[in-house]
N, C-alpha and C positions, 0 to 999 in steps of 0.2 A: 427680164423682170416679170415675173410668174405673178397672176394674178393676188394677192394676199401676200405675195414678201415679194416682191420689187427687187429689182437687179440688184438687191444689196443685202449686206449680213448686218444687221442691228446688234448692238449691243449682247441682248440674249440669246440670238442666233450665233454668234461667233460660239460664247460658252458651250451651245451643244456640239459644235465640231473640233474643239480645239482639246489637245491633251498629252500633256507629257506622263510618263512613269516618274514617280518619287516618292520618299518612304520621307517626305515630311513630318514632322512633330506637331500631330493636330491638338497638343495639349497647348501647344504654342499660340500666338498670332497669325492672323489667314496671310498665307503669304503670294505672292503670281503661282511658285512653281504647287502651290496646294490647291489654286482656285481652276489648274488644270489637267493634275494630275488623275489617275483614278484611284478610287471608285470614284463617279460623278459626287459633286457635294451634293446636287439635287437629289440623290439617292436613285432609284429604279426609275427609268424613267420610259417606260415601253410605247413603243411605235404598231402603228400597221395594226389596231387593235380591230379583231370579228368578233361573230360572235357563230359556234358552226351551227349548218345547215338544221339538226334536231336542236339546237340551244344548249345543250349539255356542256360546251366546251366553251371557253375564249381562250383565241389566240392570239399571241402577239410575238413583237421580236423585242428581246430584252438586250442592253448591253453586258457585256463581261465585266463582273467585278473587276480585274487587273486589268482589262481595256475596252476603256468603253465605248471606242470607236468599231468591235467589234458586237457584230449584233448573230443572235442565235434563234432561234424558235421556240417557243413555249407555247405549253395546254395550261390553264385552269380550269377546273372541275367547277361547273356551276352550281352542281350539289355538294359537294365535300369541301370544294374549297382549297382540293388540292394541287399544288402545282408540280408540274415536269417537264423537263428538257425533251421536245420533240427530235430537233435535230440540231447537233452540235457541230456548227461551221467548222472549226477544226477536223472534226474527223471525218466530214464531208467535201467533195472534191478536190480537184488535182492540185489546189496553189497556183495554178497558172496565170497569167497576165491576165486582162481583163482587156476584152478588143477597147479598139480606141471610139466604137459608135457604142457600146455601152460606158462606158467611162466617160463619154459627153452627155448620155442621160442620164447619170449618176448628176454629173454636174447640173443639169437642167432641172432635176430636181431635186431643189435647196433641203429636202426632208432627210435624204439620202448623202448628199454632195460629203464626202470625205467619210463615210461609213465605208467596213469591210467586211465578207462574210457573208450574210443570209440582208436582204434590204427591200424583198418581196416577196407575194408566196400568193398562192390561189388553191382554195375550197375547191376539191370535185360536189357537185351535187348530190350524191348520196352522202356525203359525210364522211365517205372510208380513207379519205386519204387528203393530201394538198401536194401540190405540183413546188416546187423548190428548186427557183436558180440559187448555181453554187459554181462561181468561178469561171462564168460562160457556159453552163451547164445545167441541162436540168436533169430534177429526181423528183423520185414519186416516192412520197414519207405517209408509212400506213401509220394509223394510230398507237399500235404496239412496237412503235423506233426505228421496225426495218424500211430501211429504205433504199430505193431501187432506183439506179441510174438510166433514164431514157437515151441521150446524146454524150457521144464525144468524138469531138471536133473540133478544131484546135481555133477556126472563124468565130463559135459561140455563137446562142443565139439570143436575141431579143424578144423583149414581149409573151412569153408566156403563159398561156392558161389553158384551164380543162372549160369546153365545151358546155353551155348552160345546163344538157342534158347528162353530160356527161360521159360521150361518147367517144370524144377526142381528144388530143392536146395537141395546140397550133403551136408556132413559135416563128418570127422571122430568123432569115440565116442567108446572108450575103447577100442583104438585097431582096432574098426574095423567100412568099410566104410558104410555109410548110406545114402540111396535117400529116396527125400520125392516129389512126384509130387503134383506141387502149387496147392494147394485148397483139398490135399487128405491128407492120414494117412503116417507117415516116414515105409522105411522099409530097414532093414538090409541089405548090399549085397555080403560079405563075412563073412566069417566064419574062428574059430579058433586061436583068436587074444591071447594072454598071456601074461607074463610077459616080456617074450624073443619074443613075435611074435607080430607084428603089420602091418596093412592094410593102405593105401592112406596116411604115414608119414615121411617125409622125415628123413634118420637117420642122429645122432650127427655130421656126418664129413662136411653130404650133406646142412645142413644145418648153419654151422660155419665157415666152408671152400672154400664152391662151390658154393654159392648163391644159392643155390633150396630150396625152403622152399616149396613144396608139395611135397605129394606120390601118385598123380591122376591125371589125365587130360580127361575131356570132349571132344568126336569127336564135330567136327564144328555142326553139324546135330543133336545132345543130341542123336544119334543112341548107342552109344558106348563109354564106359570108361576105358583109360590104366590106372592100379592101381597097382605101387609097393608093393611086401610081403616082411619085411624089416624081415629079421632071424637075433636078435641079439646072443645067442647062445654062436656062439666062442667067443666073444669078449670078454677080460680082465674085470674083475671087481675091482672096485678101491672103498676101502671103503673113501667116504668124510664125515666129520665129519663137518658139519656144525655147526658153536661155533658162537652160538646168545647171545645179551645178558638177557636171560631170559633163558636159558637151551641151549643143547646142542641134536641135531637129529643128525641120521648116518644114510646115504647114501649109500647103496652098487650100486653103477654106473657103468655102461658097458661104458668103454669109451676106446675106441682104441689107447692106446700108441703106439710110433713108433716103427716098429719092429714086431708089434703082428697082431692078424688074426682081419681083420674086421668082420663088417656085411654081409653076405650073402644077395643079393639084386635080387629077382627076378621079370620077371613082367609080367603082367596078360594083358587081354582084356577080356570085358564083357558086356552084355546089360544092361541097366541100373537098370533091378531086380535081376540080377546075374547071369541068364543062358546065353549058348554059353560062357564058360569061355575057353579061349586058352592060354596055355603060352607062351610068345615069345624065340624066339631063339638067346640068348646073347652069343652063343660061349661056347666051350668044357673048356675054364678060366672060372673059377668060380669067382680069385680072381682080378674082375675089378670094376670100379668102376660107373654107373647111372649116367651121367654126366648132360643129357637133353631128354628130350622128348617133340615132338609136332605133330599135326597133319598138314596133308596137308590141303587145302584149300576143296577140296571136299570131304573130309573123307575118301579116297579109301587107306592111305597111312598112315601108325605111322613111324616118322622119331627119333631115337633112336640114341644119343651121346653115344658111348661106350671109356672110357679111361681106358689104362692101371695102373696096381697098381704104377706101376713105374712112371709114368704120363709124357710117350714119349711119347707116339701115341694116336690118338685119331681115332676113326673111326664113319662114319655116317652111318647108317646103315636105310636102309629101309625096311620096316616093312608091309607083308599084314595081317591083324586085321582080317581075318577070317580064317587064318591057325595057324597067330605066325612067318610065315617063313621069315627069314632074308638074306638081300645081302648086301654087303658096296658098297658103294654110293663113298664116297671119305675117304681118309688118311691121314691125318699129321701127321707129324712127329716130334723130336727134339734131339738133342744131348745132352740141359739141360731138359725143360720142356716143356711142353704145357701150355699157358695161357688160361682158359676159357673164354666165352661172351658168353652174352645173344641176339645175331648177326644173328642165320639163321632167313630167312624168306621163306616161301615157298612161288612161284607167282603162277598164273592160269594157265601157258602154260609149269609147271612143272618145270620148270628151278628155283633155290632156290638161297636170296643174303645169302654172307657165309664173315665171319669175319677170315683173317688169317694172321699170323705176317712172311708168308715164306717169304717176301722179308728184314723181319727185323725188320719192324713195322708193327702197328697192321693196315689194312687197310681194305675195302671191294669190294665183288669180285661178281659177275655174273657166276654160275655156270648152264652152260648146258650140260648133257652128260658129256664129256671128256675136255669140251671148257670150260676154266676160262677167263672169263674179267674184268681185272683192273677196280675198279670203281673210286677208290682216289691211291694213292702214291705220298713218298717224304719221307722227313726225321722228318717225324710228325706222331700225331696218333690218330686214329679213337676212338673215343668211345662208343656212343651207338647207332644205331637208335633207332629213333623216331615218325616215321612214313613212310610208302608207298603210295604212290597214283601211281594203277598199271593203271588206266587209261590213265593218264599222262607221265608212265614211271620215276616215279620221286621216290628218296631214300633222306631222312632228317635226320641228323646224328650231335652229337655231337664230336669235335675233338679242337686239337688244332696249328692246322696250323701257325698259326700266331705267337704264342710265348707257351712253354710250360708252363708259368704263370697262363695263362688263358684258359678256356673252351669254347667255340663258337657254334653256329649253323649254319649250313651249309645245302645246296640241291644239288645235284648231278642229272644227267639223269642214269640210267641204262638201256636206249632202247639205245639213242646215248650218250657216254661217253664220256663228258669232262671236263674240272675245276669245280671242286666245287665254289660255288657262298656262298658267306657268308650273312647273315641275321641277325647277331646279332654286336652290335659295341664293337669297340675293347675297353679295359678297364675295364670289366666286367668278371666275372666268370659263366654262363651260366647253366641254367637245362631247358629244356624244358619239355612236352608233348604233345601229340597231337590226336585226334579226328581218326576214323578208319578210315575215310576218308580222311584225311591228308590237311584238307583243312581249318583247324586255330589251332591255338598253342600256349600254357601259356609259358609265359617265367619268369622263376625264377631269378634273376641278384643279384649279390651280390659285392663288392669288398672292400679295407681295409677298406674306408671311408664310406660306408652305407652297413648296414645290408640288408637283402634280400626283395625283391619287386618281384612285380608280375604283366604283363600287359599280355594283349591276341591282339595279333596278328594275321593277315592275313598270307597264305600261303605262302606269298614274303616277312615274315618278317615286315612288317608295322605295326608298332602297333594301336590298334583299341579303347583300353580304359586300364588304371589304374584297375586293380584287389587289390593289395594295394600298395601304393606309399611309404608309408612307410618315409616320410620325417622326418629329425632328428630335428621338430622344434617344436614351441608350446608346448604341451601336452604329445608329445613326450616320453618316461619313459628316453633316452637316452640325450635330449635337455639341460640336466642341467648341462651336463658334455662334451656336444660339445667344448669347449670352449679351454679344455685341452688335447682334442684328437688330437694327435701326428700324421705326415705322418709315413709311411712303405717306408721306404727306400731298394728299390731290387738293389741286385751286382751281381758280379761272381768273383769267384777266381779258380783257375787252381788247378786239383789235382796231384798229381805227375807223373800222366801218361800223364798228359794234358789236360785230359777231362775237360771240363769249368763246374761248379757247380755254382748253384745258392742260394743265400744268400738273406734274409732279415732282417733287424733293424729297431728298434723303440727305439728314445734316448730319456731323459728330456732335454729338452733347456741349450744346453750346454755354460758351460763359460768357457774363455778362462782359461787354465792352471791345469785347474780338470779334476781330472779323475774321473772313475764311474764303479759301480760293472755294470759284465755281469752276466744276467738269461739265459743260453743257454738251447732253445729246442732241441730233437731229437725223433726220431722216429728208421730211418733208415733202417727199413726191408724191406723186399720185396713187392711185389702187393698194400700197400695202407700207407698211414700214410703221406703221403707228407704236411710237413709244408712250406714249400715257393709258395706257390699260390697268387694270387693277390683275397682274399675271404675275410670276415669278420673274423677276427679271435677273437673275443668276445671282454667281458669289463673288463677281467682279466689282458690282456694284458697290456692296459690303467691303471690299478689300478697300476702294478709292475712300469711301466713307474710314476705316480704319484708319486711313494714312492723312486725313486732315482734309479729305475734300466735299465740298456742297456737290452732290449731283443733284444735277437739273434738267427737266425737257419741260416740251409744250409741241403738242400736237396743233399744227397752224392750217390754215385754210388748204384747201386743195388734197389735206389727207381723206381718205376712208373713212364712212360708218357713220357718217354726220348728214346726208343727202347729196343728190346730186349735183344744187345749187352750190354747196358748201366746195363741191371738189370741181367744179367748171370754174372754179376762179382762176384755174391755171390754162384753160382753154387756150392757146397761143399767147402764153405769157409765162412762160417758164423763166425761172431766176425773179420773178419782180415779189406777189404777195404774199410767197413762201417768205422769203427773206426778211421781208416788212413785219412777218410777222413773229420771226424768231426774233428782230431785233424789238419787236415790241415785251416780247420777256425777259430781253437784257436789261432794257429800262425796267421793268419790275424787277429784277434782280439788285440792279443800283438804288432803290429807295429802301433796302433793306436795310439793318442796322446791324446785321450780322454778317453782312456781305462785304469783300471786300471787291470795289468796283475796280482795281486796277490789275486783278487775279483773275480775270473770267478767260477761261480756255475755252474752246469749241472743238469738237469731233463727230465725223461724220462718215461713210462708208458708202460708198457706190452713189448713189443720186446722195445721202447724205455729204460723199467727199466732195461732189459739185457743190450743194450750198456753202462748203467750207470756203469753196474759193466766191462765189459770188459775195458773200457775208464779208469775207475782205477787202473786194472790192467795191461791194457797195458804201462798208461805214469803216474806213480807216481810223486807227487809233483806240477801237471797240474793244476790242479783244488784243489779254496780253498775248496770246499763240494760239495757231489751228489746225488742225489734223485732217487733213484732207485723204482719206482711205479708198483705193481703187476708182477714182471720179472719172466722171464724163466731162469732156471737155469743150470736144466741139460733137452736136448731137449729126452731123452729119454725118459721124464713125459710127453712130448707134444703128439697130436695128429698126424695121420699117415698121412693125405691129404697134408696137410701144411708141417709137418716137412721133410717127405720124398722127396717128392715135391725140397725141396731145398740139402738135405744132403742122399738123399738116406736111405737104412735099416741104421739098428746100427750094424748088422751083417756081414756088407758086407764087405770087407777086399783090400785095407784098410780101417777103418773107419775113415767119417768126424768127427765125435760124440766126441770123446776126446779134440779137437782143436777148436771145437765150445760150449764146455761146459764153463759156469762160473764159478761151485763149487769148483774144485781142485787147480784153480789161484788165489781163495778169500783169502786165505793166505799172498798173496803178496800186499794185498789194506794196504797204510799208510794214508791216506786221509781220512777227517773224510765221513760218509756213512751213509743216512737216507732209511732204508728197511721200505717200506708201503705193506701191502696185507690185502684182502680182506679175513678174515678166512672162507667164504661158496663159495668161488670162485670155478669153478665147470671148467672154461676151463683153466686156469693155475694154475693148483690146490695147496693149500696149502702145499704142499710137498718138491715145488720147494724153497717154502721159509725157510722153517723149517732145508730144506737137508744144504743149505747157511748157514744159522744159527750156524748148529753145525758144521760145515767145522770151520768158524770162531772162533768158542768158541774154539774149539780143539786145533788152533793155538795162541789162547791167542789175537787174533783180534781184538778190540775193534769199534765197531758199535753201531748207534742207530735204534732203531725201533718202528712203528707203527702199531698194527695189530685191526682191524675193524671187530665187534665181528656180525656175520649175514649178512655183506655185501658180496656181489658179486666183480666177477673182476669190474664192474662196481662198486668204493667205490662212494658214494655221497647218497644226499638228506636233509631231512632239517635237517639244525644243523649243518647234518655229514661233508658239503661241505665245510664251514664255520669251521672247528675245523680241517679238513684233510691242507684247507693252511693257517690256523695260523699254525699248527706245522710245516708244510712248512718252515712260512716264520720266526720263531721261531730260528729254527735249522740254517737257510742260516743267520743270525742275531748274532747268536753264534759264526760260523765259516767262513761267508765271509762279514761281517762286514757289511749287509744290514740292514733295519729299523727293529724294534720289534714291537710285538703287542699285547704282554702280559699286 
């Protein structure tokens, strides 16, 4: 469960990975096999967006009109305005397999999970070129097309990128890390990589859980690289049995269930051919956890996140890279957790901005010595920077001041500190990025009524040219079905403690005196999954609404982006105020007069599939049927970051684990229940479903299910996406009297 999207696919998340081919009639009705076919309805929808090194360029990776689970390279011209295919995944690299430790970071990260093709890329520093894995492979693509293959080797390698200076390109490769200086021969830089031992890779938790997807970091100066030695070792091995439909592979996987020993994480410093290796000094706890590492701005200084297992404290630790020797810098603390960010920045005069939620909410701060300065506060919350401009004194930052609907951009001073100034308009869902010099910035915008656009702006925000405008007209893939696109209606309704919770609906053109089934989404766990944003929420949506249905969510306590008070209600209490609080929107649902209270489905996906089953067991006879999508079952199958993180060991006394399982109250579900899982699901692994299963069977429980023979928690792709919501909408047709589509 990755910081921001939670071990599960949302609703709009599914839409961006799922797609079959079909030459649908979009003069027609939106139909499943159109709402996944290609071109995306969404239109263009580009990832991984820069901006290069002199500013003249943004690049991104675009999908393919005829598949858009293939993604390619692209320049825009920041003066002209002209765009070009960089590098064309097809007529780059061998087609070859893709090792199975990049295809679990594929997985690991949800932005990528089920792309093919080009899915990352790295700037050299002068701007003449970008490094491009292709197929386990990397190449070096000059600005005029040609491009030049560094590696081939049938292992592949990991992690890729040119040197800050611009003097090398690393790569891991079996374990273990590899420099190759540009224009020379690669060569080795550690040693003793194994099956349990690996060099420069981030492990299973750090990269599902914590957002870190490397195990190296480059000094500014290419003098020096800190490189994780990841001991997997102690860790539990769990045999997966991945059940394809063509045979059947087993898996013996080291994956850290809660309760059990992780990975041993240590970390090195090294010149870039591997001599002057020092270790650093992480503390007499072994068992902690690698949270962040960066360098300072002059290379004198490795600054080093250390979190406890427990994940109340976090410490900053500064680092001298010619001894290893460490002191902490600062502490935070927590009585639930610590939330991470990707938030420090080192400046020139040593003083570092530092992301922290001690006042309640996440905001940022000005650390000198002993001296913290407020940089934003209030009852809102910072999200990421975006850029610095230390000349300026200036700090760029996403947050959401205005309304927790929506995403914004904002500028602040951090030499004199006052209001943040906003640069992006209200009504939109915001991403930016921005140039190292902080001096233009792409801006991503999305919200219910247009999919995501893309303009490049000036430093004040003024936008300077269309990147893609992305209109729903003409040629459009989505223009044919404007017509029937529904507004997103946003509420609030009180939860019983009073907390206001936010609500959204999308009806069919309602007629006096009818009533109409509700599709209720949920999510509801902790750190990401929020579905009440003012964002594009796909053409799936529009399809249900087409076929007669009310969708509905309500983002309930314990989600994101509302403070920390707001999301510690789930503190060792998982299953209880999530719950309370989606059935507090059924009852608003039931006092409607266009509702029909005896048609309300529910569906849910990964921690949403968990509340599908607690939500049964909690209030039988609620709901006509529910779709329980890849769920956790019992969290002692889960991992240790995430699970403990909210419920602590399993061992710890008392325990939460009993009161937050779903297996042992699956007995008590009388409402009929669609169980879906992915059978090579590798982060809530089959087990959870299986273990359900036979709870059920034993009580004589009568359920339906669907189990997907090779797919990942990620279920989709062609066909599969397509046949995953007809049984969907199959099974809700059965039991809560919506359309069929057999």
């Amino acid at each position: 469960m990755p910081p921001y999207l939670k071990f599960g696919a949302a609703l709009g998340a599914l839409l961006a990975i799922h797609s079959v081919p079909s030459h649908a009639d979009e003069n027609g009705p939106l139909t499943l096999e159109r709402v996944f076919a290609s071109p995306d309805l969404a239109g263009p929808q580009p990832r991984a967006l820069k901006l290069s090194p002199d500013g003249t360029l943004v690049t991104l990776l675009k999908p393919r009109a005829d598949e858009k689970e293939r993604l390619d390279l692209w320049a825009i011209d920041t003066r002209s305005g002209a765009e070009r295919m960089l590098v064309d995944s097809k007529k780059t690299g061998s087609g070859a397999a893709l090792s199975e430790a990049e295809k679990m970071q594929r997985e690991r990260d949800r932005s990528v999970a089920g792309s093919t093709g080009i899915t990352s890329y790295d700037w050299s520093p002068d701007g003449k070129t970008i490094l491009v894995p292709v197929d386990g492979d990397l190449y070096l693509a000059a600005l005029d097309g040609k491009v030049t293959r560094l590696t081939d080797t049938p292992g592949g390698e990991l992690n890729g990128v040119v040197s800050p200076k611009g003097g090398f390109v690393s790569f891991v490769r079996d374990g273990n890390l590899f420099v190759q200086p540009i224009g020379s021969a690669e060569r080795q830089v550690t040693q003793g990589a194994s099956d349990t031992l690996n060099w420069g890779v981030a492990e299973f938790v750090a990269q599902e859980e914590m957002d870190r997807r490397t195990g190296y970091w480059w000094s500014p100066d290419d003098r020096m690289i800190a490189v994780a030695r990841v001991d997997e070792s102690p860790v539990g091995i769990v045999t997966r049995t991945a059940i394809g439909g063509e045979g059947t592979k087993v898996y013996q996987q080291r994956y850290p269930a809660a309760g059990t020993p992780n990975a041993m994480v240590d970390l090195f410093v090294m010149k870039p051919d591997g001599s002057g290796q020092v270790q650093v000094d992480l503390g007499s706890d072994k068992d902690i956890y690698l949270a962040r590492v960066d360098w300072s701005k002059d290379g004198r200084t490795l600054f080093v996140q250390r979190e406890s297992r427990d994940q109340k404290r976090l410490d900053l630790l500064a680092v001298d890279p010619m001894t290893g020797n460490a002191r902490i810098v600062l502490t935070e603390t927590a009585k639930s957790w610590i939330n991470l960010s990707n938030n420090f920045h080192p400046l020139r005069d040593d003083s570092f901005l530092w992301w922290s939620e001690r006042s309640g909410h996440g905001h940022l701060y000005r650390v000198d010595g002993k001296k913290w300065t407020a940089l934003t506060n209030g009852d809102w919350e910072v999200r990421d920077i975006v850029g610095v401009d230390e000349d300026k004194g200036l700090v760029y930052f996403t947050g959401n001041r205005e309304t927790p609907l929506e995403q914004q951009l904002y500028v602040t001073s951090f030499a004199t500190p006052g209001p943040a100034r906003l640069l992006t308009s209200a009504g939109w869902w915001n991403d930016a990025v921005m140039d190292d010099a902080a001096s233009r910035v792409v801006v991503s915008r999305q919200n219910t009524d247009q999919p995501k656009q893309v303009y490049l702006a000036d430093s004040d925000g003024k936008q300077l040219q269309w990147l893609s405008q992305n209109a729903l007209t003409g040629d459009h893939p989505y223009a044919p079905y404007v017509a029937s696109h529904v507004k997103t209606r946003f509420g609030t309704v009180k939860a019983k403690d009073g907390t206001t919770l936010y609500t959204k609906m999308l009806t069919p053109p309602l007629e006096p005196g009818k009533r109409y089934p509700v599709f209720m989404i949920h999510y509801g766990g902790p750190g990401g999954g929020r579905q009440v944003t003012n964002s594009w929420s796909g053409a799936l949506n529009q399809y249900l609404v087409d076929r007669g249905w009310i969708v509905f969510a309500i983002d309930n306590r314990g989600t994101p982006d509302r403070g920390k008070a707001f999301e510690d209600h789930l503190y060792r209490a998982m299953g209880t105020v999530e719950v309370e609080d989606q059935l507090t929107g059924v009852e608003w649902l039931k006092n409607q007069p266009f509702v029909d209270s005896d048609r309300i489905a529910t569906y849910g996906w990964s921690y949403g599939g968990y509340m599908s089953l607690k939500l049964l067991e909690k209030a039988p006879g609620t709901f006509a049927a529910a779709v329980a999508g890849a769920p956790v079952t019992k969290w002692e199958l889960y991992d240790t970051h995430y699970t403990e993180r909210y419920l602590g060991q399993p061992q710890d006394k008392p325990s939460a684990y009993p009161a937050a399982g779903a297996v042992e109250d699956s007995v008590k579900i009388s409402d009929p229940m669609l169980l879906i899982h992915g059978m090579s699901d590798d982060n809530v692994v089959f087990d959870n479903a299986t273990a359900l299963m036979a709870k059920m069977q034993s009580g004589a429980v009568p359920f339906e299910m669907m189990a997907y023979p090779g797919q990942t928690h990620r279920v989709g792709g062609p066909g599969i996406s397509v046949h995953l919501w007809r049984t969907i909408e199959n099974f809700l047709a059965d039991h809560a009297g919506g359309p069929a589509t057999r």
